[in-house]
VOBA-1610 file (N, C-alpha, C; in pm, whole numbers, padded with zeros to 5 digits, always signed):
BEGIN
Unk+07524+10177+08798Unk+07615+10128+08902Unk+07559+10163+09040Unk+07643+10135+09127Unk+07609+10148+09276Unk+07596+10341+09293Unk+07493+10333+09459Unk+07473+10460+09494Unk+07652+10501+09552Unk+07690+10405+09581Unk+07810+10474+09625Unk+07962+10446+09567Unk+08067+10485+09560Unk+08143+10433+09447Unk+08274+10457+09498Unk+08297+10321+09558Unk+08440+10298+09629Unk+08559+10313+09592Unk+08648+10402+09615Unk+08747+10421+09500Unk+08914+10317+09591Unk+08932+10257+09511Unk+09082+10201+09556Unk+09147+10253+09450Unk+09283+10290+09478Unk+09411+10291+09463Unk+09529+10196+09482Unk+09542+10154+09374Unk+09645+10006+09415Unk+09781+10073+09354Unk+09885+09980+09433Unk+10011+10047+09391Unk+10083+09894+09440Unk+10129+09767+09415Unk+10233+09685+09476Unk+10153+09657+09584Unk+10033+09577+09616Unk+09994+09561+09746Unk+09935+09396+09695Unk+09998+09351+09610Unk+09976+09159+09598Unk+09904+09177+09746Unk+09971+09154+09857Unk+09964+09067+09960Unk+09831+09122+10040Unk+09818+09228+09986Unk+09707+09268+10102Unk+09555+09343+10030Unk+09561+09332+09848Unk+09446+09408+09793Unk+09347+09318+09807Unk+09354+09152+09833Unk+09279+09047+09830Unk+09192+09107+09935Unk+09258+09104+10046Unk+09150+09156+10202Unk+09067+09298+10199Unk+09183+09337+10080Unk+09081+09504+10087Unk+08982+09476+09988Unk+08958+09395+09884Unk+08838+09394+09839Unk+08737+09318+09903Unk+08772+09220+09947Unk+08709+09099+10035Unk+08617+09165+10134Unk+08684+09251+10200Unk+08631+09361+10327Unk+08495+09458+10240Unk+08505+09495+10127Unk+08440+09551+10090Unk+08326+09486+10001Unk+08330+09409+09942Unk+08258+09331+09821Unk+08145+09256+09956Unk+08174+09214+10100Unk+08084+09159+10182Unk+07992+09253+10292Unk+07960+09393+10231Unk+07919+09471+10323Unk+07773+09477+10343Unk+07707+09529+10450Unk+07587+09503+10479Unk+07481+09593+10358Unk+07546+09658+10367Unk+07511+09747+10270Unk+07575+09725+10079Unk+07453+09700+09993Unk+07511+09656+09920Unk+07520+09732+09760Unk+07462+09875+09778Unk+07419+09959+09654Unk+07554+09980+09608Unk+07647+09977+09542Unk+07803+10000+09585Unk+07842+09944+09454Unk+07955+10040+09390Unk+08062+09944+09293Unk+08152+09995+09332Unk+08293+09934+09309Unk+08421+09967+09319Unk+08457+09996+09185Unk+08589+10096+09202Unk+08659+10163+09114Unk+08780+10137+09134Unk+08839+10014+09113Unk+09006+09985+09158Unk+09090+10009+09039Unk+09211+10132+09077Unk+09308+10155+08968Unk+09407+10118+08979Unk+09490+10043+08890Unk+09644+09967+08945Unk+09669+10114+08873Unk+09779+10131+08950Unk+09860+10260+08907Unk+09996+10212+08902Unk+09997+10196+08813Unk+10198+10078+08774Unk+10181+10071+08833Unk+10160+09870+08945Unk+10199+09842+08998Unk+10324+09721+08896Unk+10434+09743+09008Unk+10531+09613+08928Unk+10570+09475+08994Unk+10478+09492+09083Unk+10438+09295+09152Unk+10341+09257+09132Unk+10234+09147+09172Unk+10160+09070+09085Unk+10062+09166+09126Unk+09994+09295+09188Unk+09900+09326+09152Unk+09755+09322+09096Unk+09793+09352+08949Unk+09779+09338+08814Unk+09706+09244+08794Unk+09768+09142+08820Unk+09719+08979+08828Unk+09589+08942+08892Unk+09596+09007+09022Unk+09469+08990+09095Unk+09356+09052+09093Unk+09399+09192+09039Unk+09274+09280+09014Unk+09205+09197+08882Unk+09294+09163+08821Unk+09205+09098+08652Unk+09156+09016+08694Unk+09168+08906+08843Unk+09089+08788+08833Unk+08999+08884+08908Unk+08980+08977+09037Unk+08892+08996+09091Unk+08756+09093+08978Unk+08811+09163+08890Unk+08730+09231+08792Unk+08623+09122+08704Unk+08679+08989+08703Unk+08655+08925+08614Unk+08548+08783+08646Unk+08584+08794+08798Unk+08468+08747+08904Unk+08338+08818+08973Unk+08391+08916+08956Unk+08256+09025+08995Unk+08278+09098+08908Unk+08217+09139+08762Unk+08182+09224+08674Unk+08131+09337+08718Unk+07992+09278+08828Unk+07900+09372+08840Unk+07885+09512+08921Unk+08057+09442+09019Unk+08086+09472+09113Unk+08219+09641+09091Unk+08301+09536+09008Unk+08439+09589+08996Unk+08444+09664+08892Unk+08479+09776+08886Unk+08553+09838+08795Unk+08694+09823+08801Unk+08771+09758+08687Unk+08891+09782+08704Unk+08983+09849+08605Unk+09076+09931+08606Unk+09173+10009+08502Unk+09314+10018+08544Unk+09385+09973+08447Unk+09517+09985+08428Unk+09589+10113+08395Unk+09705+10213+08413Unk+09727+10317+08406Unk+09885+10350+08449Unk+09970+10367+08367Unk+10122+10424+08411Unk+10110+10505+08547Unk+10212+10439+08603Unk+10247+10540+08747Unk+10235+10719+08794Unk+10107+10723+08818Unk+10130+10873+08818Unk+10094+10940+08987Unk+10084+10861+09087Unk+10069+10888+09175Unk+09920+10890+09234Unk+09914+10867+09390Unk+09810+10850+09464Unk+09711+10979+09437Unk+09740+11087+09449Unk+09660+11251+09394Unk+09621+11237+09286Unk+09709+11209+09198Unk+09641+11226+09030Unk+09580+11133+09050Unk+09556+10978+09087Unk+09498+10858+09082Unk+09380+10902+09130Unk+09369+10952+09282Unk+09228+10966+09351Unk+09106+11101+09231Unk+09241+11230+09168Unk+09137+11297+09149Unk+09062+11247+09011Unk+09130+11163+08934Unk+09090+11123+08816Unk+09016+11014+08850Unk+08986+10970+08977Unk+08904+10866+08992Unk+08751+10955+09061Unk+08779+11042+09139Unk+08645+11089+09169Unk+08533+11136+09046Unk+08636+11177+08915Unk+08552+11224+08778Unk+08485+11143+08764Unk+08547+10979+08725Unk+08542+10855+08657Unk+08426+10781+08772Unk+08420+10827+08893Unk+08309+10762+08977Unk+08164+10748+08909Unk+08073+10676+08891Unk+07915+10644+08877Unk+07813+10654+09001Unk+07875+10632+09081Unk+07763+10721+09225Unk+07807+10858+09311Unk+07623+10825+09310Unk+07655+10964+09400Unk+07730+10994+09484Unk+07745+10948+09580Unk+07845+10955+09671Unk+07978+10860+09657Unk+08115+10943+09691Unk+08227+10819+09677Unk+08290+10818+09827Unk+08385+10724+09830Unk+08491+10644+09969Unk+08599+10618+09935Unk+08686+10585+09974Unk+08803+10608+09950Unk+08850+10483+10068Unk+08899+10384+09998Unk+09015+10288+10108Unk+09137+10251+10030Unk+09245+10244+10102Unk+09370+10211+10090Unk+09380+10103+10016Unk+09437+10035+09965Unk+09483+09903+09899Unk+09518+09820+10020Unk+09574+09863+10113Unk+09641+09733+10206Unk+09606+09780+10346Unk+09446+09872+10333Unk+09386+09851+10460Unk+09224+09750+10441Unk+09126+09759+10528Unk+09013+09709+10530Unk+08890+09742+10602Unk+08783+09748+10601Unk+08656+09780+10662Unk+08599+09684+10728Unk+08494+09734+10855Unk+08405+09625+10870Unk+08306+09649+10812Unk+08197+09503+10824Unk+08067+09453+10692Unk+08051+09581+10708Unk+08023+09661+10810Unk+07883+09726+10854Unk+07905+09879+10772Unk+08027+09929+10708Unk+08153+09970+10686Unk+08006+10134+10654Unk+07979+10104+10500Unk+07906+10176+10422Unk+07757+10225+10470Unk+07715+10090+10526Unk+07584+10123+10603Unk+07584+10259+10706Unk+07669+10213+10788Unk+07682+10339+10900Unk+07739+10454+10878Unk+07831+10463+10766Unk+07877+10571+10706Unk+07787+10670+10566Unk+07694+10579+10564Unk+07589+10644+10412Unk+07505+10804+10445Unk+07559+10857+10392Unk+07506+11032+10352Unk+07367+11021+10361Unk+07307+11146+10458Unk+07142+11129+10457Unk+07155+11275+10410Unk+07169+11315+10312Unk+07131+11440+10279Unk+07297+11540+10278Unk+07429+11478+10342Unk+07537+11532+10399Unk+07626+11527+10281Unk+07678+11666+10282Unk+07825+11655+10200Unk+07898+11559+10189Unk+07936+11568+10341Unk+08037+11434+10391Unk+07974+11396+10516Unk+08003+11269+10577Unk+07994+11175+10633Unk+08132+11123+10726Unk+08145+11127+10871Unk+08304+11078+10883Unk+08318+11023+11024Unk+08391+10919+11026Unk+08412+10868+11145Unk+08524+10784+11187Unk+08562+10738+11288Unk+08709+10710+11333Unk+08792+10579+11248Unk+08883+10566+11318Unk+08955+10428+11243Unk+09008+10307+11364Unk+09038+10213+11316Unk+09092+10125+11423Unk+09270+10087+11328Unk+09379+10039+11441Unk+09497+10026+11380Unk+09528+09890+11394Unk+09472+09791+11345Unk+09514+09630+11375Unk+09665+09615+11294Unk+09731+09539+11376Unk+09862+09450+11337Unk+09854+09358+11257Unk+10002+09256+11204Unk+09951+09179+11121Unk+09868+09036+11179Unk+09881+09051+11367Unk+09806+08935+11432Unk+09697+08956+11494Unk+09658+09066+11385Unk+09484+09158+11463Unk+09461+09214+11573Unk+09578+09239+11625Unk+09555+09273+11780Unk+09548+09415+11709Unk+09487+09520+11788Unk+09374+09690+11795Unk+09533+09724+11873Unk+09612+09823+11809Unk+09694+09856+11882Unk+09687+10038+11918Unk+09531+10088+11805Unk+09498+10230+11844Unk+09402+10215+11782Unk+09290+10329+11853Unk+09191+10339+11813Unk+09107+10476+11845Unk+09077+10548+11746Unk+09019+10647+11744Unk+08891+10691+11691Unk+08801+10746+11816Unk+08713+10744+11798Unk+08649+10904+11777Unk+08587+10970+11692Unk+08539+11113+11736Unk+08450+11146+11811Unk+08465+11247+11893Unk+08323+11343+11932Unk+08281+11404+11846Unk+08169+11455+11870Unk+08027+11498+11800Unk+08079+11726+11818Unk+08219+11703+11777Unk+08251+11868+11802Unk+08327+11898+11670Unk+08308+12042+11655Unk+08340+12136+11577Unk+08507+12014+11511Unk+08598+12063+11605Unk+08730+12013+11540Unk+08760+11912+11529Unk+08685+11797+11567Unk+08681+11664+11508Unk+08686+11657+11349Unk+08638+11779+11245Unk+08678+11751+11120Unk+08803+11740+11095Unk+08884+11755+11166Unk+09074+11758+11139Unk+09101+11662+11228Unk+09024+11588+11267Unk+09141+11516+11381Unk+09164+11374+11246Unk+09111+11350+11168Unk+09169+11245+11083Unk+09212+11322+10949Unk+09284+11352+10913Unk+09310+11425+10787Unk+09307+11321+10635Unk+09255+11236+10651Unk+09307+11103+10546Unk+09124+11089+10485Unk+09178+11087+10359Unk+09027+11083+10285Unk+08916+10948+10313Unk+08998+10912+10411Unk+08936+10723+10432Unk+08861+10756+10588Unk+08752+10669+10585Unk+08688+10693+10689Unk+08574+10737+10653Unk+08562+10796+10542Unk+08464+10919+10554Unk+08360+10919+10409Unk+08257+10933+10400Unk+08214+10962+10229Unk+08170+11068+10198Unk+08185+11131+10083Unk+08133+11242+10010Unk+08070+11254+09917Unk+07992+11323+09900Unk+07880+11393+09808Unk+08007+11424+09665Unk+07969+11327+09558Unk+08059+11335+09459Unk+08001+11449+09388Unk+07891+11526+09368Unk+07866+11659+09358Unk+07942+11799+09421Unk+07968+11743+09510Unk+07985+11858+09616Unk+08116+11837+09583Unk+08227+11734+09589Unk+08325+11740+09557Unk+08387+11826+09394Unk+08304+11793+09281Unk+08311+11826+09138Unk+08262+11974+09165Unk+08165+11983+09199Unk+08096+12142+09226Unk+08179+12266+09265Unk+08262+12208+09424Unk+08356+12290+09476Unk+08548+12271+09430Unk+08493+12168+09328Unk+08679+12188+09276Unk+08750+12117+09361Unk+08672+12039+09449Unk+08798+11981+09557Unk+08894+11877+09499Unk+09029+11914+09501Unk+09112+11769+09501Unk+09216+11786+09542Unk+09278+11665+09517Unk+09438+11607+09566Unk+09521+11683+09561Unk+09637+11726+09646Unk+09757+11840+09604Unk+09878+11724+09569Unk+09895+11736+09455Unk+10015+11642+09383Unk+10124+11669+09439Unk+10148+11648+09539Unk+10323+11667+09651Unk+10300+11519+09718Unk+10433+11540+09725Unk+10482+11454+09842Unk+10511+11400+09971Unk+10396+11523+10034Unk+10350+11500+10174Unk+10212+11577+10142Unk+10126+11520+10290Unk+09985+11603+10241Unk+09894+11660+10160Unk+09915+11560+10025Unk+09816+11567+09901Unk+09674+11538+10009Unk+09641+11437+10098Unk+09517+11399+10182Unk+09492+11567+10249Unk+09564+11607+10343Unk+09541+11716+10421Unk+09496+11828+10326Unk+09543+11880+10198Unk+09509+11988+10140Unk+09358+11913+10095Unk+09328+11825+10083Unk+09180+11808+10016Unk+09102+11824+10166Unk+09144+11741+10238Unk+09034+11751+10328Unk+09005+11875+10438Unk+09116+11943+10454Unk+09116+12116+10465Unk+09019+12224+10391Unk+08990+12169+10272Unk+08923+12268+10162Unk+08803+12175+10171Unk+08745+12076+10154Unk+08657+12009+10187Unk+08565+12047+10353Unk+08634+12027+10414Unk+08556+12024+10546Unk+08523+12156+10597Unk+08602+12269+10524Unk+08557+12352+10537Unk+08443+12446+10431Unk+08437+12374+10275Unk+08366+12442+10205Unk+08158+12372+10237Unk+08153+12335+10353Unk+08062+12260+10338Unk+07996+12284+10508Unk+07883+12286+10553Unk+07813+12303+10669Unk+07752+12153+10705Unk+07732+12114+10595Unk+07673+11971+10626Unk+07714+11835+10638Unk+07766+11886+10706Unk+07882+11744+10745Unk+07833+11639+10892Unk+07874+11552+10885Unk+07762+11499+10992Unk+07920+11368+11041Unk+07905+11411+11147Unk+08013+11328+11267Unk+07987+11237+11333Unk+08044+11144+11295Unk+07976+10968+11423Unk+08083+10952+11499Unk+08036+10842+11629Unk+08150+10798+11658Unk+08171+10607+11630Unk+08101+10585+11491Unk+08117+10507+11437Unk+08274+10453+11394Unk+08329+10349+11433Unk+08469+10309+11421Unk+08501+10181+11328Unk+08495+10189+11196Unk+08531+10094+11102Unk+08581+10060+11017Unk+08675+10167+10999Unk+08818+10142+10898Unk+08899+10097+10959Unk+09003+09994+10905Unk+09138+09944+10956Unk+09204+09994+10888Unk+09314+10111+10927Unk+09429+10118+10893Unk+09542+10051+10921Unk+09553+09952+10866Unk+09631+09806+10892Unk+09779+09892+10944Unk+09845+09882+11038Unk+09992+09867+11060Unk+10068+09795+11037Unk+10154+09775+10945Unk+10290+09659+10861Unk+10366+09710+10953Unk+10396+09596+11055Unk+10546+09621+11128Unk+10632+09627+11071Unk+10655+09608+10953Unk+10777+09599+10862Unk+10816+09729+10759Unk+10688+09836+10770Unk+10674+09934+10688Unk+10750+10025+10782Unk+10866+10140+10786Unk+10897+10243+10836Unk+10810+10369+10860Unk+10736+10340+10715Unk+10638+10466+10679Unk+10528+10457+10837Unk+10481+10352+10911Unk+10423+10305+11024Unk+10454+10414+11148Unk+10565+10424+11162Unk+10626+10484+11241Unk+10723+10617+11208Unk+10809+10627+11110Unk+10785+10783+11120Unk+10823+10775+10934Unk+10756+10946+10896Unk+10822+10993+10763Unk+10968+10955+10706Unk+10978+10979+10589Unk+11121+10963+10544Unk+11188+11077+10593Unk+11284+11119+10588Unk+11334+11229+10637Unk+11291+11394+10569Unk+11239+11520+10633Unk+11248+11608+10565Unk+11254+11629+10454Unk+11409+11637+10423Unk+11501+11670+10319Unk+11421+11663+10230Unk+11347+11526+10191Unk+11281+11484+10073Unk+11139+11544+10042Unk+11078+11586+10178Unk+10972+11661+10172Unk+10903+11778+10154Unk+10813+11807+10061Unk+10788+11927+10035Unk+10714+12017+10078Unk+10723+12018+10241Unk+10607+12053+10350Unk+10545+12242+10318Unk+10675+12289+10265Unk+10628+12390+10231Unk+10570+12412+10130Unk+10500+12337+09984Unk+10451+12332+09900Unk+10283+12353+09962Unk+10315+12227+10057Unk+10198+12190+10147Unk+10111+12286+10176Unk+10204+12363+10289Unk+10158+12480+10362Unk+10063+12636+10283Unk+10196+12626+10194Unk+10166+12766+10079Unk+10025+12723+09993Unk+10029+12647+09943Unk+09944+12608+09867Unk+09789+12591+09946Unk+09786+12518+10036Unk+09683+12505+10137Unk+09628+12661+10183Unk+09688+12743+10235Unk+09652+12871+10254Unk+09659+12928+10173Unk+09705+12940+10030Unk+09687+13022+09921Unk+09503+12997+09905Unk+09471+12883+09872Unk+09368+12815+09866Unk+09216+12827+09919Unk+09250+12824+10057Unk+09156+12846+10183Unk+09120+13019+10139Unk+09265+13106+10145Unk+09262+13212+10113Unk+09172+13296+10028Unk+09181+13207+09845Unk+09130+13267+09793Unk+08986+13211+09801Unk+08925+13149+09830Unk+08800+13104+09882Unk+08762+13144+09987Unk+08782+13258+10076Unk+08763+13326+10163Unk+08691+13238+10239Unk+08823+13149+10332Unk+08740+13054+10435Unk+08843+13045+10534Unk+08969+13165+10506Unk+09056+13201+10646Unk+08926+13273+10779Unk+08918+13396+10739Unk+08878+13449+10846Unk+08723+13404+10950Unk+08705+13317+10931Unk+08537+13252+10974Unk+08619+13127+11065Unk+08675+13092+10998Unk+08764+12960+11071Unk+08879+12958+11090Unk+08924+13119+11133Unk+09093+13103+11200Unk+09121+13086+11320Unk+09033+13063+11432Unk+09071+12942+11551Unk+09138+12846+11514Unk+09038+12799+11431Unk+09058+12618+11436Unk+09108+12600+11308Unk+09225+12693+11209Unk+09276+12723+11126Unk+09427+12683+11224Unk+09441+12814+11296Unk+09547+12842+11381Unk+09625+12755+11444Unk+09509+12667+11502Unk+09520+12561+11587Unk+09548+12447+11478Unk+09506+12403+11319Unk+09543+12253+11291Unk+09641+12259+11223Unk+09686+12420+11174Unk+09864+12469+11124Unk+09908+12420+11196Unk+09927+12476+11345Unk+10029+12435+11467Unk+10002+12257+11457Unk+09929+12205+11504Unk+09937+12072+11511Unk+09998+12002+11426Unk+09993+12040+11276Unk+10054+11955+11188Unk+10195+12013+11184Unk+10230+12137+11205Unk+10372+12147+11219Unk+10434+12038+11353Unk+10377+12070+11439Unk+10442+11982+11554Unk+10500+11868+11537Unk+10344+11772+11456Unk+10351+11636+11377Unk+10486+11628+11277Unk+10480+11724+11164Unk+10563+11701+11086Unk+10731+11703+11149Unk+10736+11778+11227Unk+10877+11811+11303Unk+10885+11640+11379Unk+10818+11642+11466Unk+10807+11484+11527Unk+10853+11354+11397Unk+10768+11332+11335Unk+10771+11193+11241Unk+10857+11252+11138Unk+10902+11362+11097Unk+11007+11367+10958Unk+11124+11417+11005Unk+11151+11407+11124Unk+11341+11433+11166Unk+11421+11288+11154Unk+11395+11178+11116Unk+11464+11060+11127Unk+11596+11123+11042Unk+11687+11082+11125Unk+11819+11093+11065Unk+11894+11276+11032Unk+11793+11339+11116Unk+11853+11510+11108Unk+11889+11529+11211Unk+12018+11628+11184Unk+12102+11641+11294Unk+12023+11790+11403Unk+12108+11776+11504Unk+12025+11916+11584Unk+12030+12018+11536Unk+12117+12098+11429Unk+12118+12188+11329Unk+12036+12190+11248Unk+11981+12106+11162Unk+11934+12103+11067Unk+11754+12093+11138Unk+11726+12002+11221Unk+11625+12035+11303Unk+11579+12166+11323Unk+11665+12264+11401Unk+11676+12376+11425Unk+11593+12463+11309Unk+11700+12460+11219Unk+11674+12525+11137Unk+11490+12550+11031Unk+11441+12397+11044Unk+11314+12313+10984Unk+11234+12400+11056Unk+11247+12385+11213Unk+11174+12443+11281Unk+11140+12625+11261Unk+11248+12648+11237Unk+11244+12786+11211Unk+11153+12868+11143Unk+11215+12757+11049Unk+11151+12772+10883Unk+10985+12824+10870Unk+10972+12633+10977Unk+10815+12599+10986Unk+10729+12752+11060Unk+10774+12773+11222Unk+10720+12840+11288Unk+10765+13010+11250Unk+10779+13033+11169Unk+10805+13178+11096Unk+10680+13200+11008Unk+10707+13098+10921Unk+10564+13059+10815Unk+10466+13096+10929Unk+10431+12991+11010Unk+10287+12997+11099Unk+10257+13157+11185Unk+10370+13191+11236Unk+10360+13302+11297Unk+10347+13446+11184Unk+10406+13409+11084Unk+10364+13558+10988Unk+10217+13516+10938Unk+10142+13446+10931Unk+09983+13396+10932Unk+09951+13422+11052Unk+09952+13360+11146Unk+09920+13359+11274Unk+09988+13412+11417Unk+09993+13536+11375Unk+10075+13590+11514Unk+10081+13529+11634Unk+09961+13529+11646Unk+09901+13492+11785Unk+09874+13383+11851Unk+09955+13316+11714Unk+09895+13101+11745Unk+09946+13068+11931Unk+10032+13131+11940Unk+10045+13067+12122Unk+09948+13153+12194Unk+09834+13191+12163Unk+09729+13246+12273Unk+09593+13161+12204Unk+09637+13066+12121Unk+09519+13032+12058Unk+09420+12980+12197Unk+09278+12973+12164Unk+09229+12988+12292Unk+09179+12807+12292Unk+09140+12771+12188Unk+09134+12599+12150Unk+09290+12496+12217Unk+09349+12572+12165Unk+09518+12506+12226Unk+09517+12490+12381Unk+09449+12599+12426Unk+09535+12607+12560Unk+09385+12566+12658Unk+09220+12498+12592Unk+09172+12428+12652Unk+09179+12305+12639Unk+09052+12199+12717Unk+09003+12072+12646Unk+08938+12069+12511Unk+09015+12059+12440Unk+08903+12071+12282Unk+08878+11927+12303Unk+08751+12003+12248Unk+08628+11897+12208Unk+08647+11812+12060Unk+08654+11705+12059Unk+08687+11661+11929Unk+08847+11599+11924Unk+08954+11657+11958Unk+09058+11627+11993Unk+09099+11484+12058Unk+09190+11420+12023Unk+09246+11304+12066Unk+09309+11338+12227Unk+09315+11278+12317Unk+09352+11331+12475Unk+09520+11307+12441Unk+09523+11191+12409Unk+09702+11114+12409Unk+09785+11240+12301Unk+09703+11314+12220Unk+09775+11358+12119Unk+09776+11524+12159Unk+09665+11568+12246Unk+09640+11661+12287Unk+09756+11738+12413Unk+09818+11620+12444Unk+09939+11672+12561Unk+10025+11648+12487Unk+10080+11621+12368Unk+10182+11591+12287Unk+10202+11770+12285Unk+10072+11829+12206Unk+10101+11972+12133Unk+10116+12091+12240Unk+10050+12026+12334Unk+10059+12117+12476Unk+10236+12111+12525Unk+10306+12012+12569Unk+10362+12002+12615Unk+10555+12063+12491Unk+10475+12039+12397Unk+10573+12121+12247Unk+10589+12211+12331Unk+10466+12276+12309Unk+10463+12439+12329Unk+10554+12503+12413Unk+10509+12397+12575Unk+10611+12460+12655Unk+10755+12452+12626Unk+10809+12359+12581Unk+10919+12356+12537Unk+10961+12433+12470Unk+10900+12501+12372Unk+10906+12571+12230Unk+10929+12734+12338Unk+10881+12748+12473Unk+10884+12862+12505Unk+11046+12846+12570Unk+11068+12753+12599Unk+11185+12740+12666Unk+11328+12685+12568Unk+11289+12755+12449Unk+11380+12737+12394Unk+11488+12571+12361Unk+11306+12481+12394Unk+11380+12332+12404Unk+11317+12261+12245Unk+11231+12299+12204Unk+11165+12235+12108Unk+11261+12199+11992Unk+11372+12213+11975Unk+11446+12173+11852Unk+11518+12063+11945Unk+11565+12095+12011Unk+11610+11945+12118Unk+11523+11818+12183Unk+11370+11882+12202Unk+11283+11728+12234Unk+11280+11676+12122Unk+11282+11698+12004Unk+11241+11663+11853Unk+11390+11608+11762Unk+11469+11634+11803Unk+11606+11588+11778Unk+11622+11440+11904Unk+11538+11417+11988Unk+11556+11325+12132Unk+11449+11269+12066Unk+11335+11297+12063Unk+11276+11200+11991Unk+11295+11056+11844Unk+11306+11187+11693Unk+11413+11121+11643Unk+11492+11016+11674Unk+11565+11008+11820Unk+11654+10880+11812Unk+11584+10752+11865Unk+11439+10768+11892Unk+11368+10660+11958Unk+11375+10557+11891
//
């Protein structure tokens, strides 16, 4: 099979797996097979992967499989990969040609670079690009974008955390940090398509349903026993806080200012019995390098709030946007 071994995950995406293979099957680069798994899907799916498997043999791998989720799907697909290196795209996003070429491993663990956010009338409504710095490995937490050394992945045990928020973040946390050779572009060629019609677009389901603290515990249990806290607790310190911020932001839909309150509590107790010191972090309170600017005064401007005893109230005001 191909040097590199594209893994999709299909789940109910009829309308949009056509473009995600299409995007991929025409790339400049052509050493490559796909690995597409319907994972119960219960719309026509199914249907299309069998004609697309069945038009490109040479191309497609395809397998059928009861619903067991995006984590179990990805880690049982990195085993089941035939190249060396694998990728990872969405079902109902897409690449450009150039996608694999500019992203191909010269010797690198991983490989990683930004994304673009087209609508359903192609208009670029965000776009992110990285610098060539240290914390640019966290500024995309999503296994897409990027390729890996399917050695290095099997070797170091890396995979999916089977929850319901941040199965992506716990892999690529333990990943980007078990590895020196990682190599940063500011190559921009994934579409993470935006469905105006998807909620998930714009913010989480609510909390309640989420298991952020599974997330958290588990992720630092992890890092922990792989002794890869203390070498990288700057920029440890610093992508806890950020994703708490995030999670408080996009998963309050529909929580009241109490219950906000309380999340928050929860969250920044956790971070502070790890990280005492996270509000002197010294990355936080410059220009990091690598960092998004638009997203970078988001966490700055928490903070102050958070000192002024406002942060459960901007985040409850937000919420009602």
């Amino acid at each position: 099979m191909g040097r590199i071994t594209v893994i999709v995950p299909a789940y109910n995406c009829e309308k949009w797996i056509g473009r995600c293979l299409d995007s991929i099957l025409c790339q400049t680069y052509q050493d490559f097979d796909i690995l597409v798994i319907n994972d119960g899907s219960k719309d026509g799916t199914g249907k299309i992967l069998v004609e697309y498997a069945k038009k490109y043999p040479k191309k497609i791998k395809y397998v059928e499989q009861e619903n067991i989720g995006v984590a179990k799907t990805r880690n049982k697909a990195i085993k089941m990969a035939e190249g060396k290196y694998v990728a990872f795209v969405d079902c109902d996003d897409f690449v450009d040609k150039d996608y694999l070429e500019k992203l191909l491993p010269d010797g690198e663990d991983i490989v990683l670079g930004g994304y673009k956010r087209p609508n359903s009338k192609g208009k670029i409504i965000k776009e992110v690009k990285l610098d060539n710095a240290s914390f640019a490995r966290f500024v995309v937490p999503a296994p897409w974008a990027k390729i890996y050394s399917k050695d290095f992945l099997i070797n170091n045990k890396i995979e999916f955390l089977d929850n319901n928020i941040g199965e992506d973040v716990y892999f690529n946390l333990i990943a980007m940090l078990s590895t020196e050779k990682i190599r940063i572009t500011n190559y921009v060629g994934y579409n993470w398509y935006f469905n105006e019609g998807s909620v998930s677009n714009t913010k989480q389901k609510s909390f309640k349903n989420l298991d952020v603290m599974k997330l958290l515990n588990d992720s630092y249990d992890e890092l922990q026993k792989r002794d890869l806290i203390e070498k990288n607790y700057q920029e440890l310190e610093l992508f806890y806080y950020r994703y708490l911020v995030w999670f408080l932001l996009f998963s309050s839909k529909g929580a009241s200012l109490r219950e906000i309150k309380n999340k928050e509590r929860e969250l920044f107790d956790w971070l502070e019995e790890r990280f005492p010191d996270y509000k002197k972090n010294k990355l936080l309170k410059g220009n990091l390098p690598g960092e998004i600017k638009s997203t970078r005064q988001v966490y700055k401007t928490f903070g102050v709030l958070s000192k002024l005893h406002l942060g459960d109230k901007s985040v409850w005001l937000y919420s009602k946007m």
